[in-house]
N, C-alpha and C positions, 0 to 999 in steps of 0.2 A: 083788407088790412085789419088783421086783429091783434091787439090789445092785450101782450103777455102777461104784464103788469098794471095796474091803473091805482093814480092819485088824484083823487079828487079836490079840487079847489071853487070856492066862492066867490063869487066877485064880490067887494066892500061896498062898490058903488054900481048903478047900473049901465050895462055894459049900453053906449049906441054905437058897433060898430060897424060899420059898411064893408062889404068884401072887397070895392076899389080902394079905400082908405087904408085897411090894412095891409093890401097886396103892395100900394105903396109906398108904406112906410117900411116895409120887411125889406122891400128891394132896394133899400137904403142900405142895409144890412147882411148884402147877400154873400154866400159864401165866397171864401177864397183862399184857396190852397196857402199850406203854411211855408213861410221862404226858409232861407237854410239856416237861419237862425231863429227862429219862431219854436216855442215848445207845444203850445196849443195855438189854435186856431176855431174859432164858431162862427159860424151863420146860417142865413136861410136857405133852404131850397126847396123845387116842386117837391109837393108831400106825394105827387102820383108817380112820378119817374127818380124823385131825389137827385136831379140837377142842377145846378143855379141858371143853366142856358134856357130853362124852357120858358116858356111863355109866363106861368104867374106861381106866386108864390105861394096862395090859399085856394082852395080848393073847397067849392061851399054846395052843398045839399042842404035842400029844404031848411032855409037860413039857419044853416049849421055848418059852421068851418073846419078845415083840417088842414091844420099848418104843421113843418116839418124843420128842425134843426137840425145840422150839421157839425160834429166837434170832430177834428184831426189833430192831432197829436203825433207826435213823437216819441220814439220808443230808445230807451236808452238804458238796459239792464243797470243796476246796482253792482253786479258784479266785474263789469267791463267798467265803469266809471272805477271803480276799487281799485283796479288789477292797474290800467292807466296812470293812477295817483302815485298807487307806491312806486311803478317805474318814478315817475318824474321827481316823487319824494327821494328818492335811493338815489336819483344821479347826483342830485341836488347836495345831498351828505358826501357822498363821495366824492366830487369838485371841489365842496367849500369845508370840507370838514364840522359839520357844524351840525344840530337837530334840528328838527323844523319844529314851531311852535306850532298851536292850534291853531291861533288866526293864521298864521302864514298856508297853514295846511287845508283852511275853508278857500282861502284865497284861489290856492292851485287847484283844489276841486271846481271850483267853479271855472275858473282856465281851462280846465280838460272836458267841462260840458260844453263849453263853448263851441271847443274842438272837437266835439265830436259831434255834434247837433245834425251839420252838414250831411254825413254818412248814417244817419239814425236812419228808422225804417219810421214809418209813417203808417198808424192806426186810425178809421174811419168809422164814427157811427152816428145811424139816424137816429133821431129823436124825435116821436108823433107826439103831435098836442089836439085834442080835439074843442073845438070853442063851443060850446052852446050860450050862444048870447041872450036871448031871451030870457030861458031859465036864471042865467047869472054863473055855469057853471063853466068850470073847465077842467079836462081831465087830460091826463099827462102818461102818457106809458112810458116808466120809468120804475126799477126794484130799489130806488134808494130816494128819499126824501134831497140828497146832497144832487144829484142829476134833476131833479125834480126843481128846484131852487134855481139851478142853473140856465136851464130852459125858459123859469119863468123871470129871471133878471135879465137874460136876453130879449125877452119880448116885452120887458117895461122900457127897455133902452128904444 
């Protein structure tokens, strides 16, 4: 496994963490498929196979860990959501005679996410973290500081 991107992070305090400890606590957190209403979905999974069915969550060489996140998402074009709106905005005028306001018009937007969440397609990606406890470091292969955060809010939770 290499390492497209890398962010490097410091631990503040020193790390003690055990590889049954944390395999533990990640498997509190482990992933699971997003339902039909869910837009994002995160958790953990084996960093060696990237499943949540396999045996452990961390994966540790020469007390040095490799942990793996999971984000699923839902895919929902800007342009399908658009096209959607003004049907229902247009039928809306032409039943009631009337304009739609802005608020009324965030409102139906989001009615038509709703409605379509169900039928969206569904985007999947891994996220490696590598621990070095000792040192104090951790490193993140991630190209944006914003996935890089998110990773690492997932693994303070």
């Amino acid at each position: 496994m290499w390492f497209k991107n890398i962010r490097i992070y410091r631990f503040t305090q020193t790390c003690t963490l055990t590889p049954d400890a944390l395999d533990q606590a990640l498997s509190q957190f482990a992933f699971v498929p997003c339902n039909s209403q869910d837009q994002v979905r995160i958790g953990w999974v084996s960093p060696i196979t990237g499943q949540p069915e396999q045996e452990t969550f961390v994966h540790t060489s020469q007390g040095h860990f490799m942990i793996c996140a999971k984000r699923q998402e839902k895919v929902l074009p800007a342009a399908v959501i658009n096209e959607f709106l003004t049907e229902k905005v247009e039928a809306i005028q032409e039943a009631q005679d009337r304009t739609i306001g802005r608020k009324e018009r965030q409102s139906l937007k989001d009615d038509v996410i709703m409605e379509l969440l169900p039928k969206a397609f569904t985007r999947s990606r891994l996220q490696y973290a590598y621990i070095a406890s000792k040192q104090g470091y951790i490193l993140i292969d991630a190209a944006s500081v914003n996935k890089a955060e998110e990773l690492l809010s997932a693994l303070r939770e």
